[in-house]
KOLDOPA-898004 format. One record per residue (C-alpha): residue number from 1; chain; x, y, z. Coordinates in steps of 0.5 Angstrom, whole numbers. Each point is the difference from the previous one (the first is absolute). Layout:
  pos  unit     xx     yy     zz
  NUM     A      X      Y      Z
...
***
This chain:
  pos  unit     xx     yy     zz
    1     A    -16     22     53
    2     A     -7     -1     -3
    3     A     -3     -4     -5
    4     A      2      2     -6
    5     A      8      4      3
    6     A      6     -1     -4
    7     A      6      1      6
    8     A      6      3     -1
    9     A      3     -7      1
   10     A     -5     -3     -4
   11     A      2      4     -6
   12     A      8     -1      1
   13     A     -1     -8      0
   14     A     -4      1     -6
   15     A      6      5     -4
   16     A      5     -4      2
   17     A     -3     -7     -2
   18     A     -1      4     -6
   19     A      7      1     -1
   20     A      0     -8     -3
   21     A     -6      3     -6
   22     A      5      6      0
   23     A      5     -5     -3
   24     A     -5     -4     -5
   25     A     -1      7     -3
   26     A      7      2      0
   27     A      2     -8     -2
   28     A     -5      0     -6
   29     A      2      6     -2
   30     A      7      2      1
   31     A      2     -3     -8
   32     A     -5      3     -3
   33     A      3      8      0
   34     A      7     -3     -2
   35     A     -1     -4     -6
   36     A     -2      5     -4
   37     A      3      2     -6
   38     A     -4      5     -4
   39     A      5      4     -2
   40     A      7     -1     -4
   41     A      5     -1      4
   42     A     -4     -3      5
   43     A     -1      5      7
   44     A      6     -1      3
   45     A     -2     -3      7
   46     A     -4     -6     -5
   47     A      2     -7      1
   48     A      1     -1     -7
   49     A      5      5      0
   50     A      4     -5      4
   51     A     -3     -7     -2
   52     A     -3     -1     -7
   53     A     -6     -4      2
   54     A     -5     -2     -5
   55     A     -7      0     -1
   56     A      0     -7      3
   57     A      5      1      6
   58     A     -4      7      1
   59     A     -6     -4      2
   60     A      3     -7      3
   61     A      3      6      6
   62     A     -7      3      1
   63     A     -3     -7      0
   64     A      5     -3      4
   65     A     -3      4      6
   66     A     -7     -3     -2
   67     A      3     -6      0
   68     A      3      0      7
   69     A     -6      4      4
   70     A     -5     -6     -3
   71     A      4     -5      4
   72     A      1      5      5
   73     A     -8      0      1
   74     A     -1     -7     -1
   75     A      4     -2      5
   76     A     -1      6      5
   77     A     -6     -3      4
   78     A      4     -5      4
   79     A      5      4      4
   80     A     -6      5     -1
   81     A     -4     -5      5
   82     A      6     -3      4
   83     A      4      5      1
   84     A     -5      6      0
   85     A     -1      7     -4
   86     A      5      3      4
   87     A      7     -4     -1
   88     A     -3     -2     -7
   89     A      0      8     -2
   90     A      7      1      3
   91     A      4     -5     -2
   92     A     -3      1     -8
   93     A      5      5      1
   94     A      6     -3     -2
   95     A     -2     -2     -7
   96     A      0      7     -1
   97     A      6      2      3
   98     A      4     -5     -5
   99     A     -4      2     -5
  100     A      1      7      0
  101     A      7     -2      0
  102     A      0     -4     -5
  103     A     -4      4     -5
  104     A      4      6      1
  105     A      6     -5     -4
  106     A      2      1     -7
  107     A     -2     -7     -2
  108     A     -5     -4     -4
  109     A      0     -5      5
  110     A      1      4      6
  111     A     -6      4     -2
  112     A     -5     -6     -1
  113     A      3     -3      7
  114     A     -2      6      3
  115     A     -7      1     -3
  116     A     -1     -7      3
  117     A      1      1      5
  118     A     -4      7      1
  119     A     -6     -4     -3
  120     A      1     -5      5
  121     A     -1      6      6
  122     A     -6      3     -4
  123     A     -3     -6      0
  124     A      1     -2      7
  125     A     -2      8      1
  126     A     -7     -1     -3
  127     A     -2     -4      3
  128     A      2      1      8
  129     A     -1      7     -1
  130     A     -7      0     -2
  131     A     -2     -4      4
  132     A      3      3      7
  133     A     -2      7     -1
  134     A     -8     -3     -1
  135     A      2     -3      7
  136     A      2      5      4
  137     A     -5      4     -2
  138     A     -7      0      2
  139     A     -6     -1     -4
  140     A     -1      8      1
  141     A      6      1     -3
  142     A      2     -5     -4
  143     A     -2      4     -7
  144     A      6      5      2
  145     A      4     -4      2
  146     A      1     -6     -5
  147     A      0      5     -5
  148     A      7      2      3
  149     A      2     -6     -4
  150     A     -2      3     -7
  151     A      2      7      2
  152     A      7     -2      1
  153     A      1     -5     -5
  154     A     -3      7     -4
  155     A      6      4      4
  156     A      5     -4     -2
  157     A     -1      0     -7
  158     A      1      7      0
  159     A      6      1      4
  160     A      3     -6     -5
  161     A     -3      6     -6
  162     A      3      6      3
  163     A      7     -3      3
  164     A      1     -3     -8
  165     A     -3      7     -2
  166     A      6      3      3
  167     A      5     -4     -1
  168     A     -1     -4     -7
  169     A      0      7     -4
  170     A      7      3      3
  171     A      4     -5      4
  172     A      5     -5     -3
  173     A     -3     -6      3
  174     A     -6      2      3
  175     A     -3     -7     -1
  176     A      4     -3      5
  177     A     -2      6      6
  178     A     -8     -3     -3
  179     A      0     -6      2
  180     A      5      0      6
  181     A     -4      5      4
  182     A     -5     -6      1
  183     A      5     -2      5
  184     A     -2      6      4
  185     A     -7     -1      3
  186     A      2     -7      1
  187     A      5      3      5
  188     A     -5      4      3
  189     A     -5     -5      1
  190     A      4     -5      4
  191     A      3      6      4
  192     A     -8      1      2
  193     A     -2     -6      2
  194     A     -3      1      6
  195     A     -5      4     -4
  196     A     -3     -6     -3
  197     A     -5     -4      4
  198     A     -3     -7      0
  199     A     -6     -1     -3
  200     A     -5      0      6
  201     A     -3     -6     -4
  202     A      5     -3     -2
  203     A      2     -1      9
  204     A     -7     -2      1
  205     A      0     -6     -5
  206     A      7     -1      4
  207     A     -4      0      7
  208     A      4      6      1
  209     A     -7      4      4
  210     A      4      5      4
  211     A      6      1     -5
  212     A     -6      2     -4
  213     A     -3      4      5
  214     A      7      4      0
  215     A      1      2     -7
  216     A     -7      3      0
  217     A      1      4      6
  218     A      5      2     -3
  219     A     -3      2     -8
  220     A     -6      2      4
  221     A      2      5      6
  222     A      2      6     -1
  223     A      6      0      6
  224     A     -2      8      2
  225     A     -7      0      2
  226     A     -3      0      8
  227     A     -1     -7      4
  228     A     -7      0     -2
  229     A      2      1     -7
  230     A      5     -6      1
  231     A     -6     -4      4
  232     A     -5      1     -8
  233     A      5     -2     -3
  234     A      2     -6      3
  235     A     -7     -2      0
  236     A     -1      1     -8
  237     A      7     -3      0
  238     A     -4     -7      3
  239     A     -6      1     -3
  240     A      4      0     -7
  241     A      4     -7      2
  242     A     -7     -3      2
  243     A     -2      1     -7
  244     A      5     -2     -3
  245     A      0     -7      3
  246     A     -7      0     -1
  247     A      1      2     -8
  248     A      7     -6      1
  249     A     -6     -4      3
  250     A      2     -8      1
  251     A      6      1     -6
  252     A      4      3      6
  253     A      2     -7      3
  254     A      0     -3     -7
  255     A      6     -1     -4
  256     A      1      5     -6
  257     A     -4     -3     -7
  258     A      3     -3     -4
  259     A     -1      0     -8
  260     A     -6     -4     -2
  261     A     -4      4      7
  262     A      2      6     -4
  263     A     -2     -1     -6
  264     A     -7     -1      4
  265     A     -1      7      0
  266     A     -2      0     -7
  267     A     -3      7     -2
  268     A      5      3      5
  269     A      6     -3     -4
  270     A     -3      1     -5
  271     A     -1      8      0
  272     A      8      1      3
  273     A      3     -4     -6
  274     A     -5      4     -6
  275     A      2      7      5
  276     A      7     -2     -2
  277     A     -1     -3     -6
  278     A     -2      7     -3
  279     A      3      5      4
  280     A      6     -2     -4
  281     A     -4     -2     -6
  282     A     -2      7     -1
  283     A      7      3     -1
  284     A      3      3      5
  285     A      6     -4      0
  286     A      2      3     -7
  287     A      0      7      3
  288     A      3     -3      6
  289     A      6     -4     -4
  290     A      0      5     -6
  291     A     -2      6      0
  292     A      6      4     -1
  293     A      0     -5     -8
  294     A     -7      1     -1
  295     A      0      7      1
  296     A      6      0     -4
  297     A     -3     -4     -6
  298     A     -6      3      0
  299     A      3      7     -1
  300     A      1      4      6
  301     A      6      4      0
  302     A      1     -1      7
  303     A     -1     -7      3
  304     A      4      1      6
  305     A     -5      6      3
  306     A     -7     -4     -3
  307     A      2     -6      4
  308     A      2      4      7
  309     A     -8      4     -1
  310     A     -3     -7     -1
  311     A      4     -2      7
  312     A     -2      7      3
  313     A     -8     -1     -3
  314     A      1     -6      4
  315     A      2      1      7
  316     A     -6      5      0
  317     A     -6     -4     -3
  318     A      2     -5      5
  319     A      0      4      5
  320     A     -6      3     -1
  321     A     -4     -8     -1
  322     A      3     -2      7
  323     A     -4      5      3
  324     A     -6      0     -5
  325     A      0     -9      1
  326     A     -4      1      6
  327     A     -4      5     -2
  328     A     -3     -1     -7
  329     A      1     -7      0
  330     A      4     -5     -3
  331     A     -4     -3     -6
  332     A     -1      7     -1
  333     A      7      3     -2
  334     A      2     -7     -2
  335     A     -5      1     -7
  336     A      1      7      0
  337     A      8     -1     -1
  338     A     -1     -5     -5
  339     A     -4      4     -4
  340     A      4      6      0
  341     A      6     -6     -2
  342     A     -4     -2     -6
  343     A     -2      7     -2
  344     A      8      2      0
  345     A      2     -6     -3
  346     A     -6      2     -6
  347     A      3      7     -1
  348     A      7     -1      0
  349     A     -1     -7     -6
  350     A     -4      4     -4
  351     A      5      7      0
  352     A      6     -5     -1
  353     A     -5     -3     -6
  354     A     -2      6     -2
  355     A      4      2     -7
  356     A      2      8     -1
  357     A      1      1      7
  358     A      5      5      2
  359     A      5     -3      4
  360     A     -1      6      5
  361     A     -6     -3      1
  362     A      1     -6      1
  363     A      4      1      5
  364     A     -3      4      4
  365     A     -6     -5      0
  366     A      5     -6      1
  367     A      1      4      7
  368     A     -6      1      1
  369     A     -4     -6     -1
  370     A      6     -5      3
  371     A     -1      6      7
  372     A     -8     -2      0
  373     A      1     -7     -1
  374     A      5      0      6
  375     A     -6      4      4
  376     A     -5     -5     -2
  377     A      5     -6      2
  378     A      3      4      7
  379     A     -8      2      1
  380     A     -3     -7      0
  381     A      3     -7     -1
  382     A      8      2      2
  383     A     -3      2      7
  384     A     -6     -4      1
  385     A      2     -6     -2
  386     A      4     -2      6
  387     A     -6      3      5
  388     A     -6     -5     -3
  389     A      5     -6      0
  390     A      2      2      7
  391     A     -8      0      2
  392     A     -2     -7     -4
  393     A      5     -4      2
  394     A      0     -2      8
  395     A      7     -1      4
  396     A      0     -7      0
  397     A      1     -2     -7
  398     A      3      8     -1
  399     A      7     -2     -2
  400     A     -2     -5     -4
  401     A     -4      3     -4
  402     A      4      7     -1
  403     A      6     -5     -3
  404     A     -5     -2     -5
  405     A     -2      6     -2
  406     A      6      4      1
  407     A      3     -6     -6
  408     A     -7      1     -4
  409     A      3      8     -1
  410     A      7     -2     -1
  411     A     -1     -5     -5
  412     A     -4      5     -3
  413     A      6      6      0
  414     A      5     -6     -3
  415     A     -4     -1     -6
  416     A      0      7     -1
  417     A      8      2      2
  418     A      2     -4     -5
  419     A     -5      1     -5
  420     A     -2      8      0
  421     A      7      3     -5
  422     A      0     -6     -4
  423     A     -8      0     -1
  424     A      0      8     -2
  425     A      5     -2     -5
  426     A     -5     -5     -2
  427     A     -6      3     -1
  428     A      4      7     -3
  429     A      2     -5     -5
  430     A     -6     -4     -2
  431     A     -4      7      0
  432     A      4      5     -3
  433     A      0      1     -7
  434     A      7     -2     -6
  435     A      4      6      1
  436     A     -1      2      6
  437     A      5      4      4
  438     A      3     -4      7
  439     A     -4      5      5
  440     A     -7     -1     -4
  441     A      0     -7      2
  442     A      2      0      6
  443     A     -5      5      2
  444     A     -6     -4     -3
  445     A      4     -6      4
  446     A     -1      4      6
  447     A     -7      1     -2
  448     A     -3     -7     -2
  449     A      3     -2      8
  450     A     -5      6      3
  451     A     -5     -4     -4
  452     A      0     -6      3
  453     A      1      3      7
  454     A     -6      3     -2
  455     A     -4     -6     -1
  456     A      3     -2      7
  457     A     -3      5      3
  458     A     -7     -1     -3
  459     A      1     -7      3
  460     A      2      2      7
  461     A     -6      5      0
  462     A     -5     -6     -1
  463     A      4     -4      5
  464     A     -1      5      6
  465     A     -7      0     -2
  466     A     -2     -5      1
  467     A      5     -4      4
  468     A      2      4      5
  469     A     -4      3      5
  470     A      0      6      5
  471     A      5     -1      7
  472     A     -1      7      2
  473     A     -1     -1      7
  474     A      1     -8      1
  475     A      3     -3      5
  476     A      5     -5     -3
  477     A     -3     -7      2
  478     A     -7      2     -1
  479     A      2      2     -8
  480     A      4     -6     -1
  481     A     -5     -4      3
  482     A     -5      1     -6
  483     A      5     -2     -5
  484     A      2     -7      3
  485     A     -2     -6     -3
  486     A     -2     -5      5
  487     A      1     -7     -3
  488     A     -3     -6      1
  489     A      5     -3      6
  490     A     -2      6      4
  491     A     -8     -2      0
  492     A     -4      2      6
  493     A     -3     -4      3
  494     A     -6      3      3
  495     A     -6      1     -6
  496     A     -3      6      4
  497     A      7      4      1
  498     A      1     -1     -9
  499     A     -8      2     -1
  500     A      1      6      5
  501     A      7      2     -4
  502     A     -3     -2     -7
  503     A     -5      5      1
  504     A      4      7      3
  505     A      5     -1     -6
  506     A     -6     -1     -5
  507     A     -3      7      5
  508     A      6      3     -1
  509     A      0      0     -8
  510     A      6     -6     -1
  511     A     -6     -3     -4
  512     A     -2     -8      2
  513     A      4     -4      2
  514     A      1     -6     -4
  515     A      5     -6      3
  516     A      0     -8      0
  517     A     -2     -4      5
  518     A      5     -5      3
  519     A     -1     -7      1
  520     A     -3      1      7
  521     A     -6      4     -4
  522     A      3      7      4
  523     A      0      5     -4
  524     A      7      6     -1
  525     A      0      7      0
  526     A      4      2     -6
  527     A      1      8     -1
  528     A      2      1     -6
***
């Protein structure tokens, strides 16, 4: 082992936890191969070959999901932080093992009960996961290993993609095969359960010190290896036990933080809401939910094998950024990937806007532009995000916290789940001239939405401008530590500690520190 090392045993964690975002992709993505119906008759294996569902109820399924991971993330954080990282992520199971079961039924009301319940797992998932991939990892590694949850989640979308891409065209009922296979990798992860580590951290608040020690020894120390290579490894396996009790500090004994400590953290809570806020905001999820209509809508003869490139393009990209977060940077690819999203978000309103275009054309730049935004988005904030909120948030308030963000994020996602086929239909209407034909007006819709997530974009850029900071190479306290707000009950009381710190943050380019006095005349610290 050195700093820096992944063992083979950290990496079979790491993949196996991953198997939970492996079924967000999937959960998220597995009706959207299968209510297409571009054609007539519809494609034999579509649910709307078996169930004629409207416009509304088509979305009331999509958005179910949404609904369920909402309340799956808001409430995650207790079990989270009483029951542990491990038992949470193995029990989440059972909602995707009924849910699977239940989507794969030809009924309205067992499709919505299911898709709930699948909501419910991911939303748990997203917040468990996440936060036990960047505690098993270690400061070295945590870009690489955290971004894990966005390269499954990308892998599971694509497998959703290929599975419908072969069943949906050529097989009577293949929607059902769609939405059962989620079933599988549930399976395999509980059979793989001892695999999945307790987070190290998470032991320490627990006053588990020697439990703690064991899982590092064992992510940490490769088995092959001399006794003078064991002996390093044990004493590298200590010194990162110490540092992180240092990092824990006295949170360590203290009981988990409730709600208004949490909001204390004001520019941390801050950054996790916006990043996600604006990772959904900026429109992935209508690639996500529909792409296979959109390329349809907007003309491509085969939707089915654009939607399987857009799942392929992804699972490379963000391959390529889990490598590249921990040499360039994250603030480097989080702008970088916005401005390719708002470029290809420009090009493919305009061409769609454009009058006289050749369908042939168009088509050709709808793939394209919809393959650059997903580079973009896969490149920089799908990958990334999880990484940064991971580094300015400290364990203590962790659970808490992602629950509020993993809720800014869906709520989002539910508005757009209910409202992206609807608005399309919308805005074609509002745009298109009398006498145009159906597919005029839906491509103008189409195009009027990419608009608005372009201006989405444009304010994402200024938000990671000039909000959120570079955390490459920052132990997570420390960075979290520069974005909590103190307040007033928490005062100092030595005037000569406070003049000392007012003055390193003031060196340190945070700008002056301006707090009121408090009753006794001394005066709080406020890093704002």
């Amino acid at each position: 082992m050195t700093l820096g090392s992944v063992t083979p045993r950290l990496w079979a964690s790491a993949f196996t936890i991953g198997l939970s975002s492996l079924l967000f992709g999937y959960s998220l993505a597995c009706l959207n191969t299968v209510i297409t119906c571009s054609s007539t008759p519809c494609p034999k294996g579509s649910i709307l070959t078996d169930l004629n569902l409207s416009l509304e109820e088509q979305q009331l399924a999509t958005a179910m999901t949404i609904i369920g991971a909402m309340l799956g993330g808001l409430f995650a954080s207790y079990p989270n932080d009483h029951f542990g990282r491990r038992k949470s992520l193995l029990f989440n199971n059972i909602f995707f093992l009924i849910g699977g079961v239940l989507t794969a039924i030809a009924s309205l009301d067992s499709i919505l009960v299911g898709r709930f319940l699948l909501g419910l797992g991911t939303g748990v998932e997203s917040m468990v996961a996440p936060v036990l991939l960047s505690e098993i990892a270690s400061n070295e590694t945590r870009g690489a290993i955290t971004s894990l949850h966005q390269l499954n989640i990308t892998l599971g979308i694509l497998i959703s993609n290929l599975i419908g891409y072969g069943f949906v065209p050529n097989v009577a009922g293949g929607w059902r095969y769609v939405q059962l296979f989620v079933v599988l990798p549930a399976a395999l992860q509980v059979l793989l359960f001892w695999l999945i580590p307790e987070s190290p951290r998470w032991l320490l608040r627990a006053d588990r010190r020697e439990d703690a020690r064991s899982v590092l020894s064992h992510l940490r120390i490769c088995k092959k290896g001399d006794a003078a290579a064991q002996a390093a490894g044990a004493e590298l396996v200590e010194a990162e036990l110490v540092a992180l009790e240092q990092e824990l500090g006295s949170s360590m004994k203290q009981p988990t933080a409730g709600w208004k400590e949490t909001f204390s953290y004001g520019k941390a809570m801050r950054i996790g809401m916006l990043m996600m806020f604006f990772s959904a905001m900026t429109g992935i999820n209508t690639v996500i939910f529909y792409s296979t209509t959109i390329f349809a809508l907007a003309g491509v003869e085969n939707a089915f094998l654009g939607t399987v490139l857009v799942g392929i393009l992804n699972v490379i990209i963000t391959m390529v950024s889990g490598y590249l977060v921990d040499k360039a940077g994250r603030k480097v690819l989080l702008t970088g990937g916005t401005w390719i999203m708002l470029v290809s978000l420009l090009l493919l309103g305009s061409i769609l806007l454009a009058d006289g275009v050749p369908p042939v054309a168009i088509s050709i730049v709808a793939v394209g532009s919809m393959l650059l935004y997903v580079f973009g988005f896969a490149i920089g904030i799908g990958a990334v995000q999880w990484v940064v909120v991971g580094e300015v948030v400290p364990t203590k308030i962790r659970s808490k916290a992602y629950s509020i963000f993993v809720t800014s994020n869906w709520t989002a996602n539910l508005v757009i789940s209910l409202v992206t086929l609807s608005l399309i239909d919308a805005l074609g209407k509002s745009l298109a001239s009398a006498g145009s034909s159906v597919e005029k007006q839906e491509q103008l819709g189409v195009a009027l939405l990419y608009m608005c997530f372009a201006g989405m974009c444009v304010l994402c850029l200024l938000f990671l401008y000039f909000l959120v900071p570079e955390t490459k190479h920052q132990h997570e306290e420390k960075a979290a530590h520069h974005h909590r707000r103190v307040s007033s009950e928490f005062a100092v009381a030595d005037v000569d500690i406070i003049t000392e710190v007012v003055h390193c943050v003031e060196a340190h380019g945070e700008g002056p520190v301006d707090a009121p006095a408090d009753a006794a005349g001394k005066q709080p610290v406020s890093m704002v």
